[in-house]
C-alpha positions in Angstrom: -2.0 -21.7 35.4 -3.6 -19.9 32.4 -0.8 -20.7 29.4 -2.5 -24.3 27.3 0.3 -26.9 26.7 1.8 -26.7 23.4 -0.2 -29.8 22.0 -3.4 -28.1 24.0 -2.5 -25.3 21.8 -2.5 -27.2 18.9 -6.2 -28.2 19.9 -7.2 -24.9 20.1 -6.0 -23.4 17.1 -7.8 -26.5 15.6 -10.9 -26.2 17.0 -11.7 -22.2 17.2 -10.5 -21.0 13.6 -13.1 -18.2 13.6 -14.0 -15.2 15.6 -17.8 -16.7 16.0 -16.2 -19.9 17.2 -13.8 -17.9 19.9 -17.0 -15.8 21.0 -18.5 -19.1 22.0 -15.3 -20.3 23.5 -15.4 -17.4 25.3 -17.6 -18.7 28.2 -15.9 -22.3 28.2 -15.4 -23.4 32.0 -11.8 -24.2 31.2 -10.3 -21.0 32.3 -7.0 -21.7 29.7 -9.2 -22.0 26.6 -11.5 -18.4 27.6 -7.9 -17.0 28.4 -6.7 -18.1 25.0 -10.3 -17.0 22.6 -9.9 -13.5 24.2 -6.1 -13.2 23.5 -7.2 -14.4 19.9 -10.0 -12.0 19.3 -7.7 -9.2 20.0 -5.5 -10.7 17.5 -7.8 -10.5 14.7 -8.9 -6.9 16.4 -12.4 -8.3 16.6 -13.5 -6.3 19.8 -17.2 -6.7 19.3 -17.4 -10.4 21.2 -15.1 -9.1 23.7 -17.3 -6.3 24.8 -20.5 -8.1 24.1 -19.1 -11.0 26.5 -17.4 -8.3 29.4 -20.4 -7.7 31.5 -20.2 -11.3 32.3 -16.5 -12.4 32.2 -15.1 -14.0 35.0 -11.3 -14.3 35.5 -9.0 -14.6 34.5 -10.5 -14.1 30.9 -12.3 -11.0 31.8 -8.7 -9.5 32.4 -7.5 -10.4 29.5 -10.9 -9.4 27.8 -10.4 -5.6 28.8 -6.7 -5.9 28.1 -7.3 -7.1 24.5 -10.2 -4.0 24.6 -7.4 -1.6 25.7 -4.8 -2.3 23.0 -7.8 -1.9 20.8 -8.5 1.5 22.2 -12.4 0.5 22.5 -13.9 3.1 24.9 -16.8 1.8 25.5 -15.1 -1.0 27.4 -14.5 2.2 30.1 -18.2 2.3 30.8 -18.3 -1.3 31.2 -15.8 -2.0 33.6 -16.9 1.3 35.0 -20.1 -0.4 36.1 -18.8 -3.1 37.5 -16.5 -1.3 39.6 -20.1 0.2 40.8 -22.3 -2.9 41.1 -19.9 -5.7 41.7 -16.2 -4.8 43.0 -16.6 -1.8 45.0 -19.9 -2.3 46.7 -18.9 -2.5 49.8 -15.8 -3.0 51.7 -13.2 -5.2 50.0 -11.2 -7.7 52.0 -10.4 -10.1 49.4 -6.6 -9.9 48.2 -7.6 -11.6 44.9 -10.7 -9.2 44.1 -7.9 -6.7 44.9 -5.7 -7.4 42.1 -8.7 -7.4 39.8 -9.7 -3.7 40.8 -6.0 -3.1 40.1 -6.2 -3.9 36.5 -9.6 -2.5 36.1 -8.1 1.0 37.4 -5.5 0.5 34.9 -7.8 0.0 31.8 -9.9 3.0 33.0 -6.6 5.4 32.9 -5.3 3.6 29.3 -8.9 4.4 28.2 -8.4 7.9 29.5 -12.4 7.1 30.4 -12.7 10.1 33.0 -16.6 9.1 33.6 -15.3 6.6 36.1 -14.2 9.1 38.7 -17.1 9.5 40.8 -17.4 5.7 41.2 -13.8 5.3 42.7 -14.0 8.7 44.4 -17.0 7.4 46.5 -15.7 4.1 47.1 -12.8 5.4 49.2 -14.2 6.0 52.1 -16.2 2.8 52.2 -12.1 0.7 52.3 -10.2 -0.4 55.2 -7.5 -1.5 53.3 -4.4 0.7 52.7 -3.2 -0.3 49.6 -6.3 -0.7 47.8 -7.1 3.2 49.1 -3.8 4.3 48.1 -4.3 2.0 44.5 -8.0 3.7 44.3 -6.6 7.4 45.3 -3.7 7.3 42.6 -6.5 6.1 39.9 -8.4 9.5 41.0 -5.3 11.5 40.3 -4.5 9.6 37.2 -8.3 10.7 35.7 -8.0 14.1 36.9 -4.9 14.4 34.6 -6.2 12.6 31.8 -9.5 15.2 32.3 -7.1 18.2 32.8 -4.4 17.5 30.2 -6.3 15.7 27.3 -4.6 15.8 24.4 -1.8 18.4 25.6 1.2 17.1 24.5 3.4 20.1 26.8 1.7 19.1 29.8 2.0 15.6 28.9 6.0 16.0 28.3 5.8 17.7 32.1 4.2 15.1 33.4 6.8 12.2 32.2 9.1 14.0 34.4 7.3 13.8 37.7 8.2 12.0 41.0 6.2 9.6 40.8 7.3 6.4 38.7 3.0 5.6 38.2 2.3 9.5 36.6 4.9 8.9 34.4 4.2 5.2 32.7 0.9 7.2 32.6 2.2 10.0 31.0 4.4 7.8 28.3 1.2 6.3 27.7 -0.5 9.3 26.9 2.2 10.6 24.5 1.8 7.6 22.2 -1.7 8.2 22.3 -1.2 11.8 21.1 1.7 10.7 18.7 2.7 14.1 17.9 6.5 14.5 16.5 6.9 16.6 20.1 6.0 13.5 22.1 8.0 10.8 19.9 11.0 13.6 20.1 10.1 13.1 23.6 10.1 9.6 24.3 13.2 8.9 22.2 15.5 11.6 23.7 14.4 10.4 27.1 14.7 6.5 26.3 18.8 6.1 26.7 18.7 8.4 29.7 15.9 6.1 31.6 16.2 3.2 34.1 15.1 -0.5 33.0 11.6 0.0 34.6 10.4 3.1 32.9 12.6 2.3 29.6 10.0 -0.8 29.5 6.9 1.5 30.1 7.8 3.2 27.1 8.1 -0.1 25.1 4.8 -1.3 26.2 3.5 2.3 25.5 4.7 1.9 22.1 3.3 -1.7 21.4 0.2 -0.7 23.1 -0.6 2.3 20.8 1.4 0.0 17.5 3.3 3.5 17.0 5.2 3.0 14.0 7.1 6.7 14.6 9.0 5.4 17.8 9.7 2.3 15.5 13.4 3.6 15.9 13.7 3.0 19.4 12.2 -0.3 19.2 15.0 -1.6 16.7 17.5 0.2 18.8 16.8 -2.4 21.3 16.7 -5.4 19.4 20.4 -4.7 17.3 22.5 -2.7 19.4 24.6 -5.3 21.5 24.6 -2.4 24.7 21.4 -3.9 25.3 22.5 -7.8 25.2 22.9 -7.9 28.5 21.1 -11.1 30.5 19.8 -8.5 32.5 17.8 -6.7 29.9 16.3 -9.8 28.2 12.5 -8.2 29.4 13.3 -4.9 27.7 14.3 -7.3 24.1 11.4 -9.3 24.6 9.1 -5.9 25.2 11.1 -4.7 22.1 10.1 -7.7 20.4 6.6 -7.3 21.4 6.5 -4.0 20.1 8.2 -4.4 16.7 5.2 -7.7 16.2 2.4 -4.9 17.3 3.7 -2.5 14.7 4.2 -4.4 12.3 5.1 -4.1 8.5 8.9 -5.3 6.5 10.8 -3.3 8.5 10.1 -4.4 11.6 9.6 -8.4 10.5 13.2 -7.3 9.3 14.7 -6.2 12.7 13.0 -9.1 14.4 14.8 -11.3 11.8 17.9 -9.7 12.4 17.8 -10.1 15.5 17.8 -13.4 16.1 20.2 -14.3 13.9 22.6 -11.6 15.7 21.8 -13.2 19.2 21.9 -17.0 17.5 18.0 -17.2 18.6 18.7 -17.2 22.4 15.8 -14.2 23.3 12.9 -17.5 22.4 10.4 -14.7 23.0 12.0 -12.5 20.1 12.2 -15.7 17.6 8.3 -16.1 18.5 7.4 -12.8 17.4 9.5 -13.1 14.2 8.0 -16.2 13.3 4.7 -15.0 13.8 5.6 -11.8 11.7 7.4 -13.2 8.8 5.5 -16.7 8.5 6.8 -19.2 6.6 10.1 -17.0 5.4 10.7 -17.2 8.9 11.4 -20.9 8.6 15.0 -20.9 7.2 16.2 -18.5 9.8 14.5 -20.6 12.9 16.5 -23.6 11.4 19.7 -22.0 11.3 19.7 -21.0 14.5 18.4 -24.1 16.4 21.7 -25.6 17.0 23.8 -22.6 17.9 20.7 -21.4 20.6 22.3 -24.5 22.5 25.6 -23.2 23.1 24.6 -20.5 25.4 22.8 -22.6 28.3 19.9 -21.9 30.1 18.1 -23.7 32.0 14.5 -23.5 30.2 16.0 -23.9 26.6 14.5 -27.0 26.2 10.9 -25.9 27.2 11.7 -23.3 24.8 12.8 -25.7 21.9 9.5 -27.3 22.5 7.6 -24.0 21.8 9.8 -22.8 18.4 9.5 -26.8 17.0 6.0 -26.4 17.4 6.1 -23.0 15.5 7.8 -24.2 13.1 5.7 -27.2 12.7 2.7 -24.8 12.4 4.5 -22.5 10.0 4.9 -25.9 7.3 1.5 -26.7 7.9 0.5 -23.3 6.6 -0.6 -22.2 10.2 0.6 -19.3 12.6 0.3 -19.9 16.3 -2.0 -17.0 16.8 -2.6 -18.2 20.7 1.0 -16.8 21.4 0.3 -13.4 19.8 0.2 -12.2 23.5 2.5 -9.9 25.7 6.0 -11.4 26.4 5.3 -12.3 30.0 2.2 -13.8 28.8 4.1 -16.1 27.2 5.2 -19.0 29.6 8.8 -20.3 29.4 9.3 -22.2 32.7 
């Protein structure tokens, strides 16, 4: 497990208050606390430790290294990870299921990079596999380069693209069109949004949280107020919401994260996180008010998630923010 306890997050925020401290932390042999340094250096968008530190991460904080590079859009992590693709994880054969997860994520930072210099490494490491879903993971990274090589910044080929067969061009393609962030792409994303199934509306939420762009901020509050989305089905789509509105940031989206919970009585704990870490200590009132009500609509981990907003809130009066949960919604543990 790589979430701290809440009183090991305590500790943490404690002991690593600045980004020299978290580069040290970095290397720490407790996995959690190297998990939780990288998630905070990308918080205070200090990439230089985290690439300094990536050609010798290990996991799980070398994953969450990259990631935090990613939303950061630091390209040089690309020739990084590029390398070790090349020296380390694609030497030879791979028969380990765990080393295959990690080449997964590693593919998927190279296409978020766009970093097209790390086709010939994957190209010739295909016909070294045995294993078919790594080739088929390694063959649909090739095609996802070649389209980020082709297209670049095209936002008419990009808008094609969302539309294609396959479910993995097109989180590719939403990704791209925040990148390019023309009014044609936004125009895009938002006329496609209602029309989209749960799966690709929450690629375009992480799209938009990814890139923080503030010109889909409209879809992003559509999901937090409108009650057609307050469904228990679609609590991951107001918690990516959520996740997005934080990213963006600014009053009017600390605004529609406030609104928010108080419209759904604080049940979404994820939504109420992000709030309190956007509005701070104004955030205080609102968390009170809704602590009681939250209890009417049960749930089997709202006391695990009492325990989480207390301890905002008791971070909040002590003048702190509990930058450690300043991660991705299913980041956040609730169980």
């Amino acid at each position: 497990n790589d979430n701290l306890s809440f009183n090991q997050e305590v500790t943490f925020q404690a002991d690593y208050q600045t980004p020299t401290a978290l580069a040290e932390a970095l290397t720490d042999p407790a996995a959690q606390v190297a998990v939780r340094a990288a998630a905070h250096l990308g918080v205070l968008d200090a990439g230089a430790p985290l690439l300094a530190a990536l050609p010798s991460l290990h996991s799980p904080a070398l994953e969450t290294a990259f990631e935090q590079l990613v939303r950061l859009d630091d390209h040089r992590a690309g020739a990084i990870l590029t390398e070790r693709l090349a020296k380390q994880y694609l030497v030879g054969t791979v028969t380990d299921p765990t080393e295959r997860v990690l080449i997964e994520r590693i593919c998927q930072a190279l296409a978020d990079l766009a970093y097209v210099r790390a086709s010939p490494v994957i190209r010739e490491a295909i016909p070294r596999q045995t294993d078919a879903t790594l080739i088929e993971l390694l063959s649909l990274t090739q095609r996802k380069l070649g389209m980020v090589e082709r297209l670049g910044n095209d936002t008419a080929g990009w808008i094609t693209a969302s539309a294609d067969a396959d479910p993995a061009i097109r989180a590719l393609a939403w990704n791209r069109l925040a990148v390019i962030a023309t009014a044609d792409a936004v125009q895009r994303m938002t006329q496609h949004f209602p029309l989209a199934d749960k799966s690709e509306r929450l690629e375009i939420l992480r799209a938009i949280a990814k890139r923080r762009l503030a010109t889909a901020s409209a879809i992003v509050a559509q999901v937090l107020t409108d009650p057609d989305f307050d469904a228990a089905l679609l609590a991951e789509l107001r918690d990516a919401a959520a996740w997005a509105a934080w990213r963006i940031g600014g009053p009017e989206m600390t605004r529609t994260l406030g609104q928010a919970v108080e419209r759904r009585s604080g049940r979404d704990a994820r939504v109420a996180v992000y709030f309190a870490l956007a509005a701070g200590r104004d955030a205080l009132p609102m968390l009170a008010a809704v602590r009681a009500p939250r209890f009417r609509y049960l749930l089997w981990t709202r006391g695990r998630e009492q325990e989480l907003l207390d301890s905002l809130v008791r971070d909040l009066r002590g003048g702190r923010r509990s930058w450690a949960l300043a991660i991705p919604p299913q980041e956040i543990s609730l169980n």
